[in-house]
N, C-alpha and C positions, 0 to 999 in steps of 0.2 A: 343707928336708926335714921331713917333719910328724913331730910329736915324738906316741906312744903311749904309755899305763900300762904298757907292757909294754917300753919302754924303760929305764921307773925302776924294773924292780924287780919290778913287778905285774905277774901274767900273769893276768888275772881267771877266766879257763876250767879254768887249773893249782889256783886257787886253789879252785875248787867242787867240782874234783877229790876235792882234799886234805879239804874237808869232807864230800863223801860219803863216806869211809872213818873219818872221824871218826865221824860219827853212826852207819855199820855196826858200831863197837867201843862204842859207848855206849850205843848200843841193847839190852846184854847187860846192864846194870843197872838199867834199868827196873822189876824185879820183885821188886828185892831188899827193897827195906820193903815189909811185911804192913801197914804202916796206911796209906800212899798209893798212889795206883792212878795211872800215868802216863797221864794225858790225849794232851798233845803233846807229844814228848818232843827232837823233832830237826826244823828246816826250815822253821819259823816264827821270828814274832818274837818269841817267849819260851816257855818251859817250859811245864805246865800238870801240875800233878798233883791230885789229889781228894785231901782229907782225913774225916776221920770226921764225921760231919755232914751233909756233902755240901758243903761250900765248897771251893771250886777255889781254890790257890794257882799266880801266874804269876809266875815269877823268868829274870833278864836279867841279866846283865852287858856290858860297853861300854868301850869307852874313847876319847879326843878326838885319839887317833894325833898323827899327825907339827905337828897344829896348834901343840903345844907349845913346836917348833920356831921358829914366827913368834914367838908368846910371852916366848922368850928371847930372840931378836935383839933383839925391841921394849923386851925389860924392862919390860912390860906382865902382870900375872900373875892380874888380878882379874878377868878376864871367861871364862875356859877352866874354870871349874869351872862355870859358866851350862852350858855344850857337856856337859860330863861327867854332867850331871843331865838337859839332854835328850837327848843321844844314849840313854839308856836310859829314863826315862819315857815317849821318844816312840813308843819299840820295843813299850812291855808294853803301853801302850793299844789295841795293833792287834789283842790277841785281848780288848779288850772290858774290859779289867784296870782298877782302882782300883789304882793306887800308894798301897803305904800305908809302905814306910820302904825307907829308903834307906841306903849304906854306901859310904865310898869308899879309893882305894887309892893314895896317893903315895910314888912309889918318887922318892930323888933320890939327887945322889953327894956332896952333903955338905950339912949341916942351918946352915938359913937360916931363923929365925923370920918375920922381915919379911915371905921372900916367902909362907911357908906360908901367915902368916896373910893373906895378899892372896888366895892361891889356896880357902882355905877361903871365906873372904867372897863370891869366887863361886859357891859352891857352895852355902853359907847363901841367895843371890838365889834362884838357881835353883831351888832345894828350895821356898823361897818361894813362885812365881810353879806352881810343880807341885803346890804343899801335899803335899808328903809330906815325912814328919820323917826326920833323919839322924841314925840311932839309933848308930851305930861309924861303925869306921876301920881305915887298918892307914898306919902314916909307915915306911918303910923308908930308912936310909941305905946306900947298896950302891954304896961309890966304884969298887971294880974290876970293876962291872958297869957302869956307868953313866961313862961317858967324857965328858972337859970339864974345863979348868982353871975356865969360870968354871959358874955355876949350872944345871946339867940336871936335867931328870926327866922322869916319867912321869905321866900321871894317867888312872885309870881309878873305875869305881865299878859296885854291884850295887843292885837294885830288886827287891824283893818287891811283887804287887799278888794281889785277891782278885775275886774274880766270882763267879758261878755259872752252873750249866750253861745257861741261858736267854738269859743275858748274852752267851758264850762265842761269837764271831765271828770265827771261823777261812776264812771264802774260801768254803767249802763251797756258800754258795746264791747265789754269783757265779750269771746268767743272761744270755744273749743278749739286747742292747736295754737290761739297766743302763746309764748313764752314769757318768764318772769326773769328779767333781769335784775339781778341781787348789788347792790352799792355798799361798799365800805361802811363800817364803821369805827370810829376810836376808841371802841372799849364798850363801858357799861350805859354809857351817855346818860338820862335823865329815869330809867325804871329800875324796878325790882329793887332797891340799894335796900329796902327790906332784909328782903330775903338774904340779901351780900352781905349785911352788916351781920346778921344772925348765924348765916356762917361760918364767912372769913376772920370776923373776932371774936369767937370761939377760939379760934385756933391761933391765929396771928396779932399782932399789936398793930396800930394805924403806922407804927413808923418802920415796921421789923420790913426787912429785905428778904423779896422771894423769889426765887431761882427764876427765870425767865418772866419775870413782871417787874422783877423792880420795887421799890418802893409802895409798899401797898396803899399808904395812904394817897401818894401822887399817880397811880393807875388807876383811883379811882375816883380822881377827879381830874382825868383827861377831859376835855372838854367836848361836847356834844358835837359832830360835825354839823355846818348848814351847808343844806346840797341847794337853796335858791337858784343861782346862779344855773350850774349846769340842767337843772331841771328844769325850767324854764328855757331855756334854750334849746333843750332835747323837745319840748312842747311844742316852739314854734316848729324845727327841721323835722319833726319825724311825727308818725304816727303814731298816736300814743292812745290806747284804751282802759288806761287805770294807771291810779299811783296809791303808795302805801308810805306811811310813815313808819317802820317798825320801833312804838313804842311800849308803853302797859299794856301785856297781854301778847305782845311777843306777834308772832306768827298769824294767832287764831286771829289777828287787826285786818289778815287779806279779806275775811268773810264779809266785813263793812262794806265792800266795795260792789260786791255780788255772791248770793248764792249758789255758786257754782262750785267746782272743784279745783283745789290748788295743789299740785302734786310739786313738793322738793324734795327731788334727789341729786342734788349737785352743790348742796354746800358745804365752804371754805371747813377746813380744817378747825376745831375749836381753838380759839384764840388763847393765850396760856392764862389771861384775867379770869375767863370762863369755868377754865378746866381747871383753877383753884378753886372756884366756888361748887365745883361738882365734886373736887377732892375733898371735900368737907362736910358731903354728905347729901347731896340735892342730886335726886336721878335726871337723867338724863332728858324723858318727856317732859318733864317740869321745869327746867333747862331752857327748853323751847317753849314753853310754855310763856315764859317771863323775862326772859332775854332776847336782846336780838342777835346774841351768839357770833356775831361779827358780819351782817348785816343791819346797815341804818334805815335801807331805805328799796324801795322795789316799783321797780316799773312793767306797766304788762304792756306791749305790743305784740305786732304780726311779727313771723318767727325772719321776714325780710327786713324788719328794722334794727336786729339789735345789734349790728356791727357799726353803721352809725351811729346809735345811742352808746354804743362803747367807748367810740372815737371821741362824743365830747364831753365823755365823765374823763377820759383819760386827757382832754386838752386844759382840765381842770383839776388833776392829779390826784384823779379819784381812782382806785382801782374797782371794776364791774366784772360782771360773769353772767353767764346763765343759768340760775339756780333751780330751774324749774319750768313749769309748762300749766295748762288749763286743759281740764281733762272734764266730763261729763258729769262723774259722780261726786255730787254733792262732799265739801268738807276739805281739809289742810289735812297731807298726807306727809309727814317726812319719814323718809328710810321705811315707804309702806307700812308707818304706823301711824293711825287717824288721830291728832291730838286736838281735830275742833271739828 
């Protein structure tokens, strides 16, 4: 029987639901500070408010969900503040954002130096490899929220970045005949581990070795790439009409950008992390649905930029491609089959 997101829990459609009633109620404080004018306020990948001046401030908050989960089984704890620092740098770059500091948020149910300090050291990387400084914090001990004889938590964190309105690349000048350049990723990075954990331990143990992955517990806690750097540099050199983070919700994430049509027919072979959790019983649309299948990340340009924007994912040892194109009719098409 094929196992869905919506078996564990996730009902992805419930879930967009819930957030368009969120942003209809948040939408009412938008106007409340006299010195910021809300740019984007709901349904992007980050905030965007104007300050006096004229510099755009763009603020994100994130968190590395149930990865933490693996984390503990493995007693591994130095690589998930990496995920906690891309999952949000890689969000705020997507309207054009400079990260400039960072903050994060460790809730656990009982205080453990050791592991903090493993968990902050990756967060230290990650900050690192994004250059953006980690100005605060917040350590919460919170035993009768937080269930577990041995070590649980939480880990999330927020990103302020700055632009200006010229900078500012919100989807808007998406056009028919763009092309969608698809970026690397290292594996599962920070979604769906739902769904992964429901099927691959089913079948496998966190520590059992599987034929072209490796160690299951350690492939699933490769660490989230952060594409900062080359993307923001592909911003300044080239023309660029959209970016995408591909995370929760996989694919159907390009529609945030514009309602227009996303047609991929030119991606990478399933990566073998992938095509275990599909051997275990997750079809294939649903796949694509909740994974990013071995793309992180997507840039749409004119079909004259993406040889340059190839050149400096590769000056940064990222492998890219063209996965795709922008087509007229409405909706995300893989292998001409509509899955948003």
């Amino acid at each position: 029987m094929a196992i869905t997101y919506k078996d564990v829990g996730i009902d992805i459609k419930k879930i967009k639901q819930s957030q368009e009633s969120i942003g209809n109620l948040i939408a009412s404080t938008h106007r409340l500070q006299k010195k910021a004018k809300t740019m984007s306020g709901f349904g992007h990948y980050a905030g965007i408010v104007e300050i006096p001046g004229g510099t755009l401030l763009a603020t994100h908050t994130d968190g590395v969900g149930t990865k933490v989960m693996i984390a503990q089984m493995m007693k591994k704890y130095d690589t998930v503040g990496i995920d906690c620092v891309a999952m949000n740098v890689n969000d705020i770059i997507c309207t054009g954002a400079v990260p400039i500091s960072f903050v994060d948020y460790i809730a656990a149910n009982k205080n453990d130096q050791k592991i903090f300090n493993q968990i902050v050291r990756g967060l230290v990387k990650g900050a690192t490899i994004a250059q953006v400084p980690i100005v605060g914090g917040e350590t919460a001990i919170l035993p009768d929220l937080i269930a577990g004889k041995n070590f649980s938590f939480d880990l999330a964190g927020m990103v302020v970045g700055i632009l200006n309105k010229k900078e500012m690349i919100l989807g808007d000048k998406i056009k028919t005949g763009d092309v969608i350049i698809g970026i690397n990723s290292s594996g599962l990075h920070s979604n769906g581990y739902s769904l992964a954990r429901k099927a691959l331990l089913s079948k496998y143990s966190i520590r059992e070795k599987i034929k072209s992955v490796g160690v299951l517990g350690d492939a699933l806690l490769a660490p989230t790439e952060i594409y900062v750097r080359p993307v923001l540099q592909a911003i300044k050199e080239c023309n660029i009409h959209g970016l995408a983070h591909i995370t929760g919700g996989a694919f159907t994430k390009l529609l945030r950008l514009k309602k227009t049509g996303f047609v991929l027919d030119n991606l990478p072979d399933t990566p073998p992390i992938f095509q275990a959790i599909e051997d275990c019983g997750v079809e294939k649309d649903e796949m694509y649905k909740t994974f990013n299948m071995g793309i992180g990340f997507c840039m749409i340009a004119p079909k004259d930029q993406a040889e340059k924007i190839g050149q400096i994912f590769k000056k940064y040892r990222f492998s890219s491609r063209q996965i795709g194109k922008i087509v007229e009719k409405k909706g995300v098409y893989i292998n001409k089959i509509r899955i948003a």
